[in-house]
TORKOL-808412 format. One record per residue (C-alpha): residue number from 1; x, y, z. Coordinates in Angstrom, 2 decimals. Layout:
N
+-----+---------+---------+---------+
|   i |       X |       Y |       Z |
+-----+---------+---------+---------+
| NUM |       X |       Y |       Z |
...
+-----+---------+---------+---------+
END
This chain:
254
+-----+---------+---------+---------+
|   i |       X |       Y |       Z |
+-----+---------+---------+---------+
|   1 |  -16.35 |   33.68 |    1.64 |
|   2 |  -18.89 |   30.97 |    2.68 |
|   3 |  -16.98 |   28.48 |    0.55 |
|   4 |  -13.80 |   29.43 |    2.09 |
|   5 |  -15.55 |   28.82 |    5.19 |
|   6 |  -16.69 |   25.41 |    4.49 |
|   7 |  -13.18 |   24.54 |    3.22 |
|   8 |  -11.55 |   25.66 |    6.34 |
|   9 |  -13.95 |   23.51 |    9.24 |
|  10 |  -12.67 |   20.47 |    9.98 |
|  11 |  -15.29 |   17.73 |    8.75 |
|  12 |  -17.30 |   16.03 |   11.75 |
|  13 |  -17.08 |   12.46 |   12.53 |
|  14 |  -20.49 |   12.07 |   10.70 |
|  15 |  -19.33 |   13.40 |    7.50 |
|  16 |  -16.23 |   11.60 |    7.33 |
|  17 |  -18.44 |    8.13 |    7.63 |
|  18 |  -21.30 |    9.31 |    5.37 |
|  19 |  -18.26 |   10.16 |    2.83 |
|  20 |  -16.59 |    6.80 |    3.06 |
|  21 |  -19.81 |    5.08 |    2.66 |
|  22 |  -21.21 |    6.51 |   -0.41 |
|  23 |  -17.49 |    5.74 |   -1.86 |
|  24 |  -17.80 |    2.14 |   -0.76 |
|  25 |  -20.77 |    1.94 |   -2.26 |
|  26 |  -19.66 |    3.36 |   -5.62 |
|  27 |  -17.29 |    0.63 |   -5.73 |
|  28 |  -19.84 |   -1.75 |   -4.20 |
|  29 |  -21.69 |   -0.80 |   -7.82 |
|  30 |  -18.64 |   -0.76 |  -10.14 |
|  31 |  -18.45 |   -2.87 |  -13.38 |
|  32 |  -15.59 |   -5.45 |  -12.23 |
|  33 |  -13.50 |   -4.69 |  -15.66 |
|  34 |  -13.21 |   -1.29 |  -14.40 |
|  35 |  -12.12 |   -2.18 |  -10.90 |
|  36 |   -9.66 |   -4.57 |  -12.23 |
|  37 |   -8.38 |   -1.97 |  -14.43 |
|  38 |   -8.16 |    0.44 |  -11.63 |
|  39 |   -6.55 |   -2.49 |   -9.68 |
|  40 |   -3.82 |   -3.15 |  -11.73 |
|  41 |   -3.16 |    0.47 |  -12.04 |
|  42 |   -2.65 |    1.14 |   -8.62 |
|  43 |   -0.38 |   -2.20 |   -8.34 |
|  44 |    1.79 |   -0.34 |  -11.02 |
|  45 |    2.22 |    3.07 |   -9.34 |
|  46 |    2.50 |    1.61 |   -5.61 |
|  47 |    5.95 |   -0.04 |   -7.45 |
|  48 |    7.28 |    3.34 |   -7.95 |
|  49 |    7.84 |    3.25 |   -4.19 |
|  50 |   10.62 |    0.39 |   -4.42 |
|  51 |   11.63 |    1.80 |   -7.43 |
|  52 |   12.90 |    4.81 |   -5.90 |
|  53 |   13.95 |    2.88 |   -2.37 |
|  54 |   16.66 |    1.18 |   -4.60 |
|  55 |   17.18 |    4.17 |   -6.37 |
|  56 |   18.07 |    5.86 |   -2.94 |
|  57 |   20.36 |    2.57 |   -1.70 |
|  58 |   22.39 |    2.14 |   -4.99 |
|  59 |   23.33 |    5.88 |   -4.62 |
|  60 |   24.19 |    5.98 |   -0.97 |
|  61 |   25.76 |    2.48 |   -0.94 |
|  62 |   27.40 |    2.62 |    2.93 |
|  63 |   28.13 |    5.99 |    2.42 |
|  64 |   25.36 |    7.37 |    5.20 |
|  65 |   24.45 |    6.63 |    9.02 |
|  66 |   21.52 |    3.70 |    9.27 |
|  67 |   19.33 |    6.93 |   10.89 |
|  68 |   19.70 |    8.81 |    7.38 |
|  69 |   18.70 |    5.60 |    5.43 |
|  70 |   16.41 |    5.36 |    7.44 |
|  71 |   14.45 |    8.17 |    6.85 |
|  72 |   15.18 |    8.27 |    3.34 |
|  73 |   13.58 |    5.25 |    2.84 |
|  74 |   10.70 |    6.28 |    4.45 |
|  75 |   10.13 |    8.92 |    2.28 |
|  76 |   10.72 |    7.20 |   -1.03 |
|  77 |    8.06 |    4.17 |    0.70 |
|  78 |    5.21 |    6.79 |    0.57 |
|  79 |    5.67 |    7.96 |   -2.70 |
|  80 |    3.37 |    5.26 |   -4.30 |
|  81 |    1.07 |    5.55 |   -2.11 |
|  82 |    0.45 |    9.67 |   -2.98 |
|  83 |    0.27 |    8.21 |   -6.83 |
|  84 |   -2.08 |    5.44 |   -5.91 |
|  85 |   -4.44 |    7.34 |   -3.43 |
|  86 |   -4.08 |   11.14 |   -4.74 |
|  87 |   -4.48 |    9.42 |   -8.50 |
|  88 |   -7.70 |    7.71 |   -6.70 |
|  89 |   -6.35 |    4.43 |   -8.32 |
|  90 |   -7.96 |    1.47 |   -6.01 |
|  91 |   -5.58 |   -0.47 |   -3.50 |
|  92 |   -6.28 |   -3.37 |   -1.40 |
|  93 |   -5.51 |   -1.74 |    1.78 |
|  94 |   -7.05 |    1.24 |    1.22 |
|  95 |  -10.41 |   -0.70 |    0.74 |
|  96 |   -9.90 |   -3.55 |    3.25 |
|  97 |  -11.17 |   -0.47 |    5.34 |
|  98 |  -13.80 |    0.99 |    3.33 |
|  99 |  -15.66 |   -1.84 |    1.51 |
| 100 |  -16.24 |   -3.01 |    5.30 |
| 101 |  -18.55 |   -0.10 |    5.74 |
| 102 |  -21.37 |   -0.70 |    3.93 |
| 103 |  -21.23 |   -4.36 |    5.11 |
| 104 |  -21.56 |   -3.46 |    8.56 |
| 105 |  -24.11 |   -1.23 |    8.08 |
| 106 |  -26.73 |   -3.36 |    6.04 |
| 107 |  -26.34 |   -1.19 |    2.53 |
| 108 |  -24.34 |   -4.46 |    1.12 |
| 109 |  -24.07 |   -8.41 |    1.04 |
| 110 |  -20.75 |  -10.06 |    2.82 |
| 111 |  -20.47 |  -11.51 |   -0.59 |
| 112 |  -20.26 |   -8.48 |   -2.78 |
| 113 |  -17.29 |   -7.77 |   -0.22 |
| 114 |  -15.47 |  -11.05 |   -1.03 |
| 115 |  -15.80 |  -10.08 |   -4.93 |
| 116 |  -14.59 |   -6.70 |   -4.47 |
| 117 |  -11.71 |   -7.62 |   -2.15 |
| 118 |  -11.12 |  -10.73 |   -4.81 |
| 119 |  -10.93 |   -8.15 |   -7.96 |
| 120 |   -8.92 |   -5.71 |   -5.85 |
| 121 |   -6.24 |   -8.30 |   -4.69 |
| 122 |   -5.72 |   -9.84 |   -7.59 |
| 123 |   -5.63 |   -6.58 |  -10.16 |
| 124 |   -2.92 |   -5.23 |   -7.61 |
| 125 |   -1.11 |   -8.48 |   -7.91 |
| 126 |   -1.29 |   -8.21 |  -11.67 |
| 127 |   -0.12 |   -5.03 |  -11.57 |
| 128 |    2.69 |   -5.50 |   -8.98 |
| 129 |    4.02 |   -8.53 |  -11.02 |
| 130 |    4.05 |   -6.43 |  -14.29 |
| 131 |    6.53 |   -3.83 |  -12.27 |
| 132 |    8.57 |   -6.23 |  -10.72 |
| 133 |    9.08 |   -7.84 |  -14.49 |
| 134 |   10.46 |   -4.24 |  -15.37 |
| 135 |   12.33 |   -3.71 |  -11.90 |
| 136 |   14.48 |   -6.97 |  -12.49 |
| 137 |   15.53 |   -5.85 |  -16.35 |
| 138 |   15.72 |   -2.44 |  -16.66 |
| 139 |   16.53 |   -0.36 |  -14.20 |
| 140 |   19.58 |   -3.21 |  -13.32 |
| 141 |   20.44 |   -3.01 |  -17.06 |
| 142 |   21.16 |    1.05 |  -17.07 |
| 143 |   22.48 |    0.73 |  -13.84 |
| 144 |   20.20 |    3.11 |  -12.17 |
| 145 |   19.71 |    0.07 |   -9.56 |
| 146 |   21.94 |   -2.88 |   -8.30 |
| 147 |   21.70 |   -6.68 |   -7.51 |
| 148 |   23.35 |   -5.94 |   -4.51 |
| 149 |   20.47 |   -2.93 |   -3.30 |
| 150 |   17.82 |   -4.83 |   -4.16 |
| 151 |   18.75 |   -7.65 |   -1.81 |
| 152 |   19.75 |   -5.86 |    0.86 |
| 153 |   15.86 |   -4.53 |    0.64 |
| 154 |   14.48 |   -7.45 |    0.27 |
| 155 |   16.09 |   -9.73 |    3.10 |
| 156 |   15.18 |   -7.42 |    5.54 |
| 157 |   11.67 |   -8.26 |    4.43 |
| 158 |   12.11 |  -11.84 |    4.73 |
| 159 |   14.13 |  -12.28 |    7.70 |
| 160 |   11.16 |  -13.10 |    9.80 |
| 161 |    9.06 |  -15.97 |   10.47 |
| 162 |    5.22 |  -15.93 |    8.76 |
| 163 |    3.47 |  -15.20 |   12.29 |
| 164 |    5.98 |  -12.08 |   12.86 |
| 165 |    5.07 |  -10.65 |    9.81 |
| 166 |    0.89 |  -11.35 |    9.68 |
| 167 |    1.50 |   -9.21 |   12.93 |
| 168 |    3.51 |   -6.67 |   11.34 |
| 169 |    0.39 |   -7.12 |    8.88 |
| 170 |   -1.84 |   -6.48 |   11.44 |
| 171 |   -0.40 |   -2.84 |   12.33 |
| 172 |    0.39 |   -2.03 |    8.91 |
| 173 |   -3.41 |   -2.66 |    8.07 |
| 174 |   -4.24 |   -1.21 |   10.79 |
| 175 |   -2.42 |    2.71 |    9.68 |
| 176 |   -3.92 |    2.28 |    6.41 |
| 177 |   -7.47 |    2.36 |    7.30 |
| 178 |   -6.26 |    4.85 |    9.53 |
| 179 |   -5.19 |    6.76 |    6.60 |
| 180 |   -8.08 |    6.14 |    4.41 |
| 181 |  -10.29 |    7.99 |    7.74 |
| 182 |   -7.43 |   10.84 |    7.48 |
| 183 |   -7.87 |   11.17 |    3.73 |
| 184 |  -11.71 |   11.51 |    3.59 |
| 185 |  -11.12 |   13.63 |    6.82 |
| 186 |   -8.91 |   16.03 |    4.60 |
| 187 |  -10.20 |   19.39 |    2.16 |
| 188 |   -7.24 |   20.15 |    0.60 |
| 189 |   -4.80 |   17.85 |   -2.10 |
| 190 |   -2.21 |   19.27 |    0.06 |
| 191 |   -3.48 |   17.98 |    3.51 |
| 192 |   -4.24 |   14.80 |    2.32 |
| 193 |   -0.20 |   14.20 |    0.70 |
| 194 |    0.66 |   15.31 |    3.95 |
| 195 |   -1.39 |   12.31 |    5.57 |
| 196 |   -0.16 |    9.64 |    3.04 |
| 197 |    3.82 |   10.71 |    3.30 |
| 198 |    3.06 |   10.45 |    7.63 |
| 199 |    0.78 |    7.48 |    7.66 |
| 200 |    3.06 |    4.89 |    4.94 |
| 201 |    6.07 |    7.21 |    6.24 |
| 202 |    5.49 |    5.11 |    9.82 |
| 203 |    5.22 |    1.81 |    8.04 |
| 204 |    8.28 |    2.83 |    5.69 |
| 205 |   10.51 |    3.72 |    8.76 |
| 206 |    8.86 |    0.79 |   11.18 |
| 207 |    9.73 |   -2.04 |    8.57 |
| 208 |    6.07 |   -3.14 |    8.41 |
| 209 |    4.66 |   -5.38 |    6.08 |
| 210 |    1.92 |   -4.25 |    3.44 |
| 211 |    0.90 |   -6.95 |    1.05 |
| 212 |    1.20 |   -5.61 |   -2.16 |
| 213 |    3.92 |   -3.36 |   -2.08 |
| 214 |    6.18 |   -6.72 |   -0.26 |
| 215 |    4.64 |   -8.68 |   -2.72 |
| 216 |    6.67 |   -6.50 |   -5.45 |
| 217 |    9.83 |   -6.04 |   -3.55 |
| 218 |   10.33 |   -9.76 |   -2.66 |
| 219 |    9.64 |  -11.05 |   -5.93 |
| 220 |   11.74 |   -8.75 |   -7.64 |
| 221 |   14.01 |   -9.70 |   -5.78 |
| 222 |   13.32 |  -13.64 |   -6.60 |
| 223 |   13.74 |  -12.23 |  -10.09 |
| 224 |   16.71 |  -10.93 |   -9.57 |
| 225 |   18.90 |  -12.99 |   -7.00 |
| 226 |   20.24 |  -16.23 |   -6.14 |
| 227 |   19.87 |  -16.10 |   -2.20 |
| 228 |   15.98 |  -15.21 |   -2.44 |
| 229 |   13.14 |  -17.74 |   -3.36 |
| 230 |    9.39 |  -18.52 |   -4.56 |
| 231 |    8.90 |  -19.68 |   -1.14 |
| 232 |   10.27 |  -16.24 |    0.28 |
| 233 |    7.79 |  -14.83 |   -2.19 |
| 234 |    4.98 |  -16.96 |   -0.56 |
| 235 |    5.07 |  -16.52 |    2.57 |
| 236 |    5.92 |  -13.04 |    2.96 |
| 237 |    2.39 |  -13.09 |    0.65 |
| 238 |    0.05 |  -14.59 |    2.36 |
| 239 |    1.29 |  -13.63 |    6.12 |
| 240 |    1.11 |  -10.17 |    5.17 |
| 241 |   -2.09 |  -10.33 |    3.36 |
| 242 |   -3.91 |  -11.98 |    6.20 |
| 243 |   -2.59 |   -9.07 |    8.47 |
| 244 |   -3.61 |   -6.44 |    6.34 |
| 245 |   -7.36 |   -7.66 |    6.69 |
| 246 |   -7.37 |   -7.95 |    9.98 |
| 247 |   -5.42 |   -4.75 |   11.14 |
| 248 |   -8.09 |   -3.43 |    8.70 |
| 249 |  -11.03 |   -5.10 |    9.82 |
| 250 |  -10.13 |   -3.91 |   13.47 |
| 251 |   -9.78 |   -0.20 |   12.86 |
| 252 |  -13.45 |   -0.58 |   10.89 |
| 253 |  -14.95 |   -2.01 |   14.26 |
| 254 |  -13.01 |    0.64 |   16.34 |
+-----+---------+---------+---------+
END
């Protein structure tokens, strides 16, 4: 009874920041081969999500209102995300947020933050660029996704300048330390799905820009098509990935 107790009070502000903290500082203390590993994990699953978007447009085609595709892609955007956060894999956004923490409250160096972010970044890269390799042969090969879905993903992506998207970035970063708060905030697997399909729902449905899961999209879709480029690839890259800190960075000091 006391345990169902427990399980049912809503955690305090305290708790939720103690919580995050002692998790930042687990990964503060982490061997980098296993971060990495982690990394590139989570840079495979979060793929799943444009996996499943094309999925979704192949199938429909024109076939449904904008409002139903919509909020079909919104859904299939969050799926990653519940593989990647419920599967406790470790993703850049998620700890822009959380490896602040300890930072800001003296329990670790500014430059044990730059190596984390570093190993983070670049094992979801690793990981993103492995998927897209398999997005651009085999799905298109059985047919389960076309050319034609793919870019019509994709170029709504890139169909804004670099400054427009770091400040689509910004707010994306911005819901995902959100959702990292809601997560820790959360006692049940349930509650905390329920946060990740809401939170990445918003930046599914809003057309925001998170910098790994663009990263895969776009350079699928260099993989894949004619009317997209590197440069696409680039810029949607670093613009995005420079918002994502900062949106993240912001929630952290408010």
């Amino acid at each position: 009874m006391v345990d169902e107790q427990k399980l049912n009070k809503p955690k305090d502000v305290d708790e939720i920041l103690n919580e995050q903290i002692e998790t930042a500082l687990k990964e503060h203390s982490r061997k980098g081969t296993n971060l990495f590993l982690s990394s590139i994990s989570a840079g495979l699953e979060l793929g799943f999500s444009f996996f499943l978007i094309s999925i979704v447009y192949t199938l429909l085609g024109d076939n449904v209102t904008d409002f139903t595709r919509s909020v079909l892609h919104a859904f299939s955007y969050s799926i990653g995300f519940v593989l990647v956060i419920i599967g406790k894999s470790v993703l850049f956004t998620e700890y822009t947020t959380i490896a602040v923490v300890p930072v800001l409250n003296g329990n670790a160096s500014v430059k044990n933050l730059l190596k984390i972010w570093g190993i983070i970044y670049f094992g979801n890269l690793t990981g993103g660029f492995l998927f897209s390799l398999i997005m651009s042969f085999l799905p298109v090969e059985m047919n389960t996704v076309s050319v034609a879905s793919v870019e019509k993903i994709v170029l709504k992506i890139i169909g804004y300048n670099g400054f427009i998207i770091f400040l689509s970035g910004i707010i994306a970063g911005w819901l995902m330390g959100l959702l990292s708060w809601l997560v820790t905030s959360a006692q049940e697997t349930i509650s905390r799905i329920v946060c990740i399909v809401l939170v990445t729902g918003l930046i599914g449905l809003g057309n925001l820009h998170h910098s790994v899961l663009g990263s895969i999209e776009v350079l699928t879709g260099v993989l894949v098509s004619e009317r997209i480029y590197f440069s696409n690839y680039i810029q949607v890259l670093l613009s995005s990935t420079l918002g994502n800190i900062v949106g993240g960075v912001i929630f952290v000091q408010y």
